[in-house]
C-alpha positions as CSV (number, residue, x, y, z in Angstrom):
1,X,1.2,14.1,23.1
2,X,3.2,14.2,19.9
3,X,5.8,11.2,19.1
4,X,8.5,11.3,16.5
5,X,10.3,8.6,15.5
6,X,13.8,9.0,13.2
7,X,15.5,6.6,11.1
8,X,18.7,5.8,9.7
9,X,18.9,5.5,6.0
10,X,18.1,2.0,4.7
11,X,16.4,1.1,7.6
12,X,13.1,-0.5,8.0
13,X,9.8,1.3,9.8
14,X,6.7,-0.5,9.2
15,X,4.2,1.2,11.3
16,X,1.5,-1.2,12.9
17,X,-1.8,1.6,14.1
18,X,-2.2,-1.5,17.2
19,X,-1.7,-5.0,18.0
20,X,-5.2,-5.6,17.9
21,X,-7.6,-4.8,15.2
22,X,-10.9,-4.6,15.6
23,X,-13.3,-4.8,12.2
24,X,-16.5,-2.8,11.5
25,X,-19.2,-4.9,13.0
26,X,-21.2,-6.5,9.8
27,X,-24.3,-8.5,9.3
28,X,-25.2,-12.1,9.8
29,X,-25.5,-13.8,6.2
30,X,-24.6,-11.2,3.3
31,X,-23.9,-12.6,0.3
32,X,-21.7,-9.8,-0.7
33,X,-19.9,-8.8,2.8
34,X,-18.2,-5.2,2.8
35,X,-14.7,-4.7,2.0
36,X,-12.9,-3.7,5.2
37,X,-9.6,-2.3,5.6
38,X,-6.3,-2.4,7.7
39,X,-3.4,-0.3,7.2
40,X,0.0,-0.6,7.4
41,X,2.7,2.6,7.0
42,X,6.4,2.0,5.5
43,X,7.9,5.1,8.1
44,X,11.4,4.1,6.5
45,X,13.5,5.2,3.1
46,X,13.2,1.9,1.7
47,X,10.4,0.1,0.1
48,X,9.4,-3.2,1.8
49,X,7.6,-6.0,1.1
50,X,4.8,-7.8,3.5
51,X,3.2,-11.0,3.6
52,X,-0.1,-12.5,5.6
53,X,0.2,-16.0,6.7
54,X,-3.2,-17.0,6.2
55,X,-2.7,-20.5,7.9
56,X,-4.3,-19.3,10.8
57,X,-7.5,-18.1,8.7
58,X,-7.5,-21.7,7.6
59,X,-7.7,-22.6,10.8
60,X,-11.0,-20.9,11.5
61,X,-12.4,-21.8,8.7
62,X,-11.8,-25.5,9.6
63,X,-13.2,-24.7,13.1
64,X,-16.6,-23.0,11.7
65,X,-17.6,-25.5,9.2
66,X,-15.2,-24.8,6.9
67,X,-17.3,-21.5,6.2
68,X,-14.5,-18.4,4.9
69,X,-15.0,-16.3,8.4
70,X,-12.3,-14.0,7.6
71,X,-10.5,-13.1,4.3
72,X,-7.2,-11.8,3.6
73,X,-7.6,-10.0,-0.2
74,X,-4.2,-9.3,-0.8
75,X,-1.7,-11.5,1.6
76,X,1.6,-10.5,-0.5
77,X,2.4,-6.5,-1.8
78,X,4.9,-3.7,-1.2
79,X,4.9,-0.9,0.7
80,X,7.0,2.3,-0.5
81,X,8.6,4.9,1.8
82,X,6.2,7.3,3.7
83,X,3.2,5.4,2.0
84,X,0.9,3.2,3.5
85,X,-0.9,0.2,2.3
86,X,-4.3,-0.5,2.5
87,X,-5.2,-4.4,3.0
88,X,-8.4,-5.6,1.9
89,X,-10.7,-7.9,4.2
90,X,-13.6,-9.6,4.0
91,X,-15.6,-10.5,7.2
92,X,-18.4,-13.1,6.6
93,X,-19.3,-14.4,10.4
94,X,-21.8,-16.9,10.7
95,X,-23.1,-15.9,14.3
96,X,-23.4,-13.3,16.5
97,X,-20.3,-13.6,18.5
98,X,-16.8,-12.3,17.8
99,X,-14.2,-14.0,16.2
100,X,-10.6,-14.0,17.6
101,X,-7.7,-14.7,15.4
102,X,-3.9,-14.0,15.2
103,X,-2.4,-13.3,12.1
104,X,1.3,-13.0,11.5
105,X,2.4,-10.0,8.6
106,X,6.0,-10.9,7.6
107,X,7.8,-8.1,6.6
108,X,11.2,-8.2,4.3
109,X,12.9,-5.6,2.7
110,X,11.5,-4.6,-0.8
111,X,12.8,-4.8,-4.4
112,X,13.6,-1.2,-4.7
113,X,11.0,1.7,-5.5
């Protein structure tokens, strides 16, 4: 099934893939972890801005011995229309489980592009 979605001019379309996210599986214990990515699409005619709240990565940090599980590599940028943005992770867990966290992306309308 195809799905088109239109918008009105000046309106805002940030395109989420899911509400969850699920990383590339990755090695106990690397020094150097891979870079992993998540993208978001601007589907609107205006450039907008986005913003992680990384106070929730904090918070599993504190609760895993204060050890950086995930990483948010760029919690602040802007998106232009029909582009998408590429947000770099890193994912450093310290045991063989997975890790479950919530993160909130603010998104505002941009500067202009």
């Amino acid at each position: 099934n195809f799905l088109g979605t239109s918008v009105s001019p000046g309106q805002q379309l940030v395109h989420f893939p899911s509400l969850r996210h699920r990383f590339d599986s990755v090695p106990i214990g690397l020094e150097h972890p891979p870079v992993l990515t998540y993208e978001l699409y601007n589907g609107g005619a205006e450039t907008v801005d986005y913003e992680i709240d990384t106070a929730p990565l904090q918070q599993l940090r504190t609760a895993n011995y204060d050890c950086p599980i995930v990483s948010c590599l760029a919690t602040t940028g802007s998106i232009l229309p029909s582009q998408s943005a590429s947000i770099p992770w890193l994912f450093s867990p310290l045991e063989a489980k997975t890790y479950t966290v919530d993160i909130p992306v603010c998104i505002s309308g941009g500067s202009g592009g």
